[in-house]
N, C-alpha and C positions, 0 to 999 in steps of 0.2 A: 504494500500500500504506500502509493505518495513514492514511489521511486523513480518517477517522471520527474517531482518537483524537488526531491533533494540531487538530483543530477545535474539540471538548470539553474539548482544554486550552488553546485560547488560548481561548475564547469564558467559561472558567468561570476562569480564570489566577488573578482578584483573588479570589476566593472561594476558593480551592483553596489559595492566598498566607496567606490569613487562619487557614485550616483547617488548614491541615499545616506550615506554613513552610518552613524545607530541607528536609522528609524527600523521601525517596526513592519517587515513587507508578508503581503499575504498572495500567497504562490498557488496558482493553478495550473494544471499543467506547467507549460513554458511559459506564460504569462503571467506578471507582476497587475492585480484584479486590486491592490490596495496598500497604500502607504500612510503608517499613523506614527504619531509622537508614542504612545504607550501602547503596553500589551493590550489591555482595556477595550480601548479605543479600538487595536485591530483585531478583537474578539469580535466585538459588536457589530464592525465590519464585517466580517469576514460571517458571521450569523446572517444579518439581512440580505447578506448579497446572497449566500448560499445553502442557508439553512442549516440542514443536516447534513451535507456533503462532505467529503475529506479535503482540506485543504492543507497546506505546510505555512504557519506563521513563524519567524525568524528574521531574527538583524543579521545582516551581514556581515557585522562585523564580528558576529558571536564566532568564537574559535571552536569552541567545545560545541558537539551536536547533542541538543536534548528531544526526548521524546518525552512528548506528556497525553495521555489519554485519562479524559477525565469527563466520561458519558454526562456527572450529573452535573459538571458546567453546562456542556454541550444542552442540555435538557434543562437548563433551569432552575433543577431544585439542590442546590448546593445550599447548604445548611438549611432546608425547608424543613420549619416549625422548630427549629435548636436554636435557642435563647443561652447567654452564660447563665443564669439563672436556674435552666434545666439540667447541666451539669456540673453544677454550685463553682465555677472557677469567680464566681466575684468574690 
């Protein structure tokens, strides 16, 4: 999965390095579909523009490659109905 889009970005890295520096790009296929200041922001993007689809969010200029899957972002309900209250950390 997404081995289209980390090939276009390691194969285009120093260009993309040059073009965008930190920002945040959101990878489809071989096309750059979104460029934000924060993760956030190219979450949010990268949701309305596509939904549920797999896309590759990444800086360029990140050295290290991380993988993150995490369906209950993707869905929405990341910490749905957990209060600190519920698990007494106040």
């Amino acid at each position: 999965m997404l081995d289209t889009e980390r090939k276009f970005l390691e194969e285009n890295r120093d260009r993309l390095l040059k073009e965008y520096g930190g920002k945040f790009l959101v990878i489809k296929g071989e096309d750059i579909s979104g460029v934000y200041e924060t993760i956030d922001e190219a979450l949010q993007g990268a949701a309305a523009q596509f939904g549920l689809e797999s896309v590759l969010i990444r800086r360029a200029s990140d050295v290290q490659q991380m993988e993150l899957s995490a369906p209950a972002l993707t869905l929405g309900i990341l910490n749905a109905g957990l209060s600190c209250a519920d698990d007494g950390l106040r």
